[in-house]
Backbone as CSV, one residue per row, in Angstrom:
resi,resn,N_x,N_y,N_z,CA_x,CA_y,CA_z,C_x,C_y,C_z
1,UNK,26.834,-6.616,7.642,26.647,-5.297,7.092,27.887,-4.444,7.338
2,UNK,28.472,-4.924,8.715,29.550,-3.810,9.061,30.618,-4.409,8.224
3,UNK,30.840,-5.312,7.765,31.875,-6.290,6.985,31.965,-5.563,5.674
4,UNK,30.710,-5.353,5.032,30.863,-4.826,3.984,30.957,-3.492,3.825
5,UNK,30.491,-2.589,4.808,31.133,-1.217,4.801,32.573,-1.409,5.234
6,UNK,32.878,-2.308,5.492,34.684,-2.403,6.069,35.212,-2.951,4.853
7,UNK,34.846,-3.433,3.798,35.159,-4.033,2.704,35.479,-3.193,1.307
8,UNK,34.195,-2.013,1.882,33.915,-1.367,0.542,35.217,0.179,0.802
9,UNK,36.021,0.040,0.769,37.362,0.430,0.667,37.217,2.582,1.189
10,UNK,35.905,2.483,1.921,36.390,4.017,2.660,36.627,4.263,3.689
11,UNK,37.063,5.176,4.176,37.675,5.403,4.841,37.194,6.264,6.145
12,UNK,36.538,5.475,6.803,35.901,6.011,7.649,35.817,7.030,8.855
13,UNK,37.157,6.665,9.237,37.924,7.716,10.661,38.250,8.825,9.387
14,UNK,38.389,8.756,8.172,38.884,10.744,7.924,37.602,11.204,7.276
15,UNK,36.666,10.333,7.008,35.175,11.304,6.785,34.730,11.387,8.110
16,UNK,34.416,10.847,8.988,33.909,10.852,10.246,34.832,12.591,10.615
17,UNK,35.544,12.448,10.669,36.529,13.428,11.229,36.411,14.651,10.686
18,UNK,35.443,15.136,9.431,35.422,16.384,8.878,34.131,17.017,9.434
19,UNK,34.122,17.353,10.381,32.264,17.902,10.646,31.966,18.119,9.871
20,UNK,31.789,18.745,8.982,30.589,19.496,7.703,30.578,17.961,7.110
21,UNK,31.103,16.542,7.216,30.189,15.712,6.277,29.013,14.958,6.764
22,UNK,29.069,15.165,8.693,28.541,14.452,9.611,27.055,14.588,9.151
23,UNK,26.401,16.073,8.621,25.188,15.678,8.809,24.790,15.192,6.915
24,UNK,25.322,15.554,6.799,24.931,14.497,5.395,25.247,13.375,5.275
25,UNK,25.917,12.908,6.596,26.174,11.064,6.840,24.661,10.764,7.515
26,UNK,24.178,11.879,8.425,23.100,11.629,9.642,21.761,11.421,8.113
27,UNK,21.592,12.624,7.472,20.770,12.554,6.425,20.626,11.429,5.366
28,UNK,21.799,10.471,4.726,21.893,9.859,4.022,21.503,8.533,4.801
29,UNK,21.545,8.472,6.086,21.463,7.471,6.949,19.956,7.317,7.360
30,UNK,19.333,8.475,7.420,17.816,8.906,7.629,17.028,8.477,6.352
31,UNK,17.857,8.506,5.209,16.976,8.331,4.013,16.675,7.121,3.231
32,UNK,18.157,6.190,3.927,18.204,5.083,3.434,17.036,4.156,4.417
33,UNK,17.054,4.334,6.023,16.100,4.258,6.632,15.101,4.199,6.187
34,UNK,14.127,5.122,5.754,13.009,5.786,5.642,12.520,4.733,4.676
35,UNK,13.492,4.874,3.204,12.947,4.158,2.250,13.146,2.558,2.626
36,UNK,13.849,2.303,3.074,13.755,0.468,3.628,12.457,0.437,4.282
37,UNK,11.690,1.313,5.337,10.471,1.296,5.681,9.297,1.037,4.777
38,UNK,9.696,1.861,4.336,8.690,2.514,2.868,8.006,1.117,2.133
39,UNK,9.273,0.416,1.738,9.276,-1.027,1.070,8.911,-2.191,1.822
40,UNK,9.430,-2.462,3.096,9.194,-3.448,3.802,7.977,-3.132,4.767
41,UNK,7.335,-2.269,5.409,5.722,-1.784,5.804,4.381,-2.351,5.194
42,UNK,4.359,-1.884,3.776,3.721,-1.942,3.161,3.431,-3.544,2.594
43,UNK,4.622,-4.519,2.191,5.028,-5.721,1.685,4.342,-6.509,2.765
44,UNK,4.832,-6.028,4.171,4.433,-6.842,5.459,3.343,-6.541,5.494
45,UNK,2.466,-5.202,5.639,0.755,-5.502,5.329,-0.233,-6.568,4.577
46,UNK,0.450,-6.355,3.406,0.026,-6.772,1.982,0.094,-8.774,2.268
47,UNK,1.145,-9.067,3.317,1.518,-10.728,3.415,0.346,-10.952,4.520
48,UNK,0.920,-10.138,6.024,-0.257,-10.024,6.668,-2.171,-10.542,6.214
49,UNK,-2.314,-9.537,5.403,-3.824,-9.485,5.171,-3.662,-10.871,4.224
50,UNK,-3.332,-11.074,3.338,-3.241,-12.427,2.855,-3.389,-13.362,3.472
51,UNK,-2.277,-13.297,5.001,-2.375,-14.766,5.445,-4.066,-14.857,6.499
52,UNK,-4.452,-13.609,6.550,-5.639,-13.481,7.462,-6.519,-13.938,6.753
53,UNK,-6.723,-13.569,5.563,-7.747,-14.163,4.346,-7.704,-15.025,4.175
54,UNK,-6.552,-16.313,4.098,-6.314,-17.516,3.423,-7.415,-18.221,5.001
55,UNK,-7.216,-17.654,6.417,-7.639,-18.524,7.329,-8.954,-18.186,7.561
56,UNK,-9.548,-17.138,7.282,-10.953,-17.035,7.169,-11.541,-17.829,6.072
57,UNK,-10.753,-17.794,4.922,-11.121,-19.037,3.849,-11.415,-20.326,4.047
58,UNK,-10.401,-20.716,4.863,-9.671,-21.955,5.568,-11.339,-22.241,6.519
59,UNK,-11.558,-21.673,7.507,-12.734,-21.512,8.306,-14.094,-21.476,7.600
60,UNK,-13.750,-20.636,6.676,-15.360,-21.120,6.252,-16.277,-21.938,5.049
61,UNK,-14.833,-22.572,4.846,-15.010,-23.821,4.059,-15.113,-24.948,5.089
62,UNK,-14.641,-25.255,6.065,-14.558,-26.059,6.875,-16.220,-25.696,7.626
63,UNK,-16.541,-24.633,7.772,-18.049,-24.548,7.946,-19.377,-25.337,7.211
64,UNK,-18.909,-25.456,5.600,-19.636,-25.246,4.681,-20.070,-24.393,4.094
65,UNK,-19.915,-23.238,3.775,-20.114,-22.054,3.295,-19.765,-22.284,1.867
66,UNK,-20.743,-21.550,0.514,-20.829,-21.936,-0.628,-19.189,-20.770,-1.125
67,UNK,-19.051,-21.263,-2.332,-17.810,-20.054,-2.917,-18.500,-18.753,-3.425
68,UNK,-19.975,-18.859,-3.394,-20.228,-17.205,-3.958,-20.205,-16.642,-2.477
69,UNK,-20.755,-17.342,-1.514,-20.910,-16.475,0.082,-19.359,-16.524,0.637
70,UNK,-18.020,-17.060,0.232,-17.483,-16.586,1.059,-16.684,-14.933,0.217
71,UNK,-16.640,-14.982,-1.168,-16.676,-14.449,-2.198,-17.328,-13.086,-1.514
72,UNK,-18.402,-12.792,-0.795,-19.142,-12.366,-0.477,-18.548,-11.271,0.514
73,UNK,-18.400,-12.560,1.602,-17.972,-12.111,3.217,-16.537,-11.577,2.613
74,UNK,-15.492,-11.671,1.782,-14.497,-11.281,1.703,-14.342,-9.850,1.174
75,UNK,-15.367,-9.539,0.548,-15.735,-8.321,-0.272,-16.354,-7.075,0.453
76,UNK,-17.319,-8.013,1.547,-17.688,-6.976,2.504,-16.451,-6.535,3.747
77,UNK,-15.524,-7.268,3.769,-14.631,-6.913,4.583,-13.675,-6.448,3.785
78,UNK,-14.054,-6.442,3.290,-12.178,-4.970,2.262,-13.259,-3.826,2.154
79,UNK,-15.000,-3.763,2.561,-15.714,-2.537,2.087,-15.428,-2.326,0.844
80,UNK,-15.696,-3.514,-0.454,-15.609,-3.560,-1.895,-14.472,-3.159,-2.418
81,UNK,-13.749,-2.119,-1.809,-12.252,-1.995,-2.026,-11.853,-2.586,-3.262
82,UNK,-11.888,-3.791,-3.692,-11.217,-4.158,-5.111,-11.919,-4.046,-6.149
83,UNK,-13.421,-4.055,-6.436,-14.500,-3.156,-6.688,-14.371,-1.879,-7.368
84,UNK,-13.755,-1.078,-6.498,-14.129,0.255,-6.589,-12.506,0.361,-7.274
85,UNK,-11.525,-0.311,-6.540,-10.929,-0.002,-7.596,-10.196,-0.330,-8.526
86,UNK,-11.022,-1.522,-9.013,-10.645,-2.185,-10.561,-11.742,-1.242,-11.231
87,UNK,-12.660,-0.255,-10.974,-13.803,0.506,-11.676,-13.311,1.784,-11.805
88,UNK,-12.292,2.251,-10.768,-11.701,3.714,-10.249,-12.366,4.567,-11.917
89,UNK,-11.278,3.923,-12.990,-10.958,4.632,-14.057,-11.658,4.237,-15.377
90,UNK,-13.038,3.598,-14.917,-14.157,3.557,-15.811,-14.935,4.491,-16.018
91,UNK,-15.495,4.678,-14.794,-16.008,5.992,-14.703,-16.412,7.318,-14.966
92,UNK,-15.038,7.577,-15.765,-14.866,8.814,-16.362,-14.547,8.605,-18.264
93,UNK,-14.844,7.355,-18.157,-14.848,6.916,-19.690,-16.357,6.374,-19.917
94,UNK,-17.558,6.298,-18.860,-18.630,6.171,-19.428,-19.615,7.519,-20.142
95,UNK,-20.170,7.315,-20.593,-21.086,8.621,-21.479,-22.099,8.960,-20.508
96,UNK,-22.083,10.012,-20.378,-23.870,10.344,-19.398,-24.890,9.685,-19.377
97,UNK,-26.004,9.466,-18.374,-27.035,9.431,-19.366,-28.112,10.197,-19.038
98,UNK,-29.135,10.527,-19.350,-30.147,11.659,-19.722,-30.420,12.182,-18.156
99,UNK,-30.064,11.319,-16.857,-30.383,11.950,-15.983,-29.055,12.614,-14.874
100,UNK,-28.279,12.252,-15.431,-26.848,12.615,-15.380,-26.115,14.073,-15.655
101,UNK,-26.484,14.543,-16.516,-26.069,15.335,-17.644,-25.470,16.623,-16.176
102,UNK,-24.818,16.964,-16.481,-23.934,18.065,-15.729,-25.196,19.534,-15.182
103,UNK,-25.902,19.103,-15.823,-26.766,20.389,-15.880,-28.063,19.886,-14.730
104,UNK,-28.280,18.861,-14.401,-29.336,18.139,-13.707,-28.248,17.420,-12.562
105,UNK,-27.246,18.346,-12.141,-26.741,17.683,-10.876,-27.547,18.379,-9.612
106,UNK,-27.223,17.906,-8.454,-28.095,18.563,-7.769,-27.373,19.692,-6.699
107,UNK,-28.048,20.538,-7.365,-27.712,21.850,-7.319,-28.989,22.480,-6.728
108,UNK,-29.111,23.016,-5.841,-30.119,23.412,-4.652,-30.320,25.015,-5.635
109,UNK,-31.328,25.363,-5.214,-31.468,27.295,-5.776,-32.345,27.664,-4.742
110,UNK,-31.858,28.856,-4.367,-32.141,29.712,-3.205,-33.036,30.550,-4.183
């Protein structure tokens, strides 16, 4: 990494050397940070929970467990999560129906 900032032809001792560029070196350095987090956090969750799933799979096939029950157990452990939101944006594209209606929500009267 240091090779290629030594490569990429600036000049480091006379920006270093101007205070007023220091903190927009500290900031640009904070941001590039931040977003490498941003990307690699999330990626590493996402592999994580995968590889946890593949071995609970792994386990309860080796149990005997049918494919709708582990189908099952996997669904109750995300708490339907993929469910709810492959449906998120149905929802608001279905039509009422008669007991629904905006006017029959429940709405308490004092």
């Amino acid at each position: 990494m240091l090779l290629l900032l030594a490569e990429a032809g600036i000049d480091w001792n006379a920006l270093l050397s101007k205070p007023d560029m220091l903190p927009l070196l500290i900031v640009t350095g904070f941001a590039g940070i931040i977003g490498l987090v941003a990307i690699i956090v999330p990626q590493w969750r996402k592999a994580k929970q995968a590889g946890d799933e593949a071995r609970l799979k792994e386990r309860m096939i080796e149990r005997g467990f049918t494919a709708d029950e582990i189908v099952s157990v996997i669904n109750a452990g995300l708490g339907n999560h993929r469910t709810r939101k492959a449906s998120r944006g149905t929802a608001k594209n279905t039509p009422l129906q008669a007991d629904q209606s905006p006017a029959s929500a429940n709405v308490e009267h004092g």
